[in-house]
N, C-alpha and C positions, 0 to 999 in steps of 0.2 A: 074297416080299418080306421086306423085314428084322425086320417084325415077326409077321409068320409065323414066323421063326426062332426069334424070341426066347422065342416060344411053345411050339413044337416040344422047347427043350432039354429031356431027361429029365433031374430031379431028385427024389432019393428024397422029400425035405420038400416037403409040401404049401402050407406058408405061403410058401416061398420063392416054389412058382410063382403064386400069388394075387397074393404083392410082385410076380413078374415082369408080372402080368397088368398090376397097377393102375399100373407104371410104363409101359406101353405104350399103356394108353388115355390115361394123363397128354400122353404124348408125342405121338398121335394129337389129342391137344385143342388141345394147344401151336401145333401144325403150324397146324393148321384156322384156329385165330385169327391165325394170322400171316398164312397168305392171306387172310382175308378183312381185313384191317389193312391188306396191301399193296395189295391188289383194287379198294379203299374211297378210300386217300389215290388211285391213280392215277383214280378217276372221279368223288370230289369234288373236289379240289383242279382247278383248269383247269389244261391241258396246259401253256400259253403262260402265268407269271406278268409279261409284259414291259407294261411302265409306258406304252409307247408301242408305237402300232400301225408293224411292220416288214415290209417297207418302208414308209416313208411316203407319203402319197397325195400326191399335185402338188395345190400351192396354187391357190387360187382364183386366178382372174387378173382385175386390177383395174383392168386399164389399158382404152383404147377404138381397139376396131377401126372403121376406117372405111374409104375407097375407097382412097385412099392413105395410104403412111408418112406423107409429109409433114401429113396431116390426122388422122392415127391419134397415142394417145396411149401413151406407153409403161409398162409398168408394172415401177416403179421396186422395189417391195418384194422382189420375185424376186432383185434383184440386190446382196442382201444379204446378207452370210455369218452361220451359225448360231452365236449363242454360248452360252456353258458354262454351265447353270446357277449360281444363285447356293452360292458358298461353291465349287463346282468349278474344277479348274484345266481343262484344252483338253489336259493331255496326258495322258498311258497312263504315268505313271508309279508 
């Protein structure tokens, strides 16, 4: 591996490869705490941050079934178009 290499170089100075040492366990440390930093936000953080359950579930329905249409009551909120929250415009601009 690459730090196997780095280990490996022959160099006459002794302090050099102690530097080299302590710069590859640095680097080995670095590494570790990065996985476990990306490891961490991906299994705390939830998967889904979305404000609103998608797809949406089908609305209750409030109207009254009975034998027939003509005695049935229809329910009127369904037929209602969604609007934009407030401060939002309705388009993707």
């Amino acid at each position: 591996m690459f730090f196997n290499s780095l280990l490996k170089m022959k160099d006459s100075n002794a302090d050099s490869t102690k530097y080299r040492q302590k710069t590859v366990l640095k680097v080995k440390r670095l590494l570790n705490l990065l996985i476990v930093v990306i490891f961490s936000l991906g299994v705390l953080v939830p998967p889904a941050l979305a404000q609103e359950i998608l797809p949406q579930p089908d609305p209750e329905f409030k109207g009254k079934i009975k034998v027939t249409y003509e005695t049935s009551e229809a329910d009127t909120s369904i037929l209602q178009s969604p609007e934009a929250p407030d401060g939002k415009s309705g388009s993707f601009r």
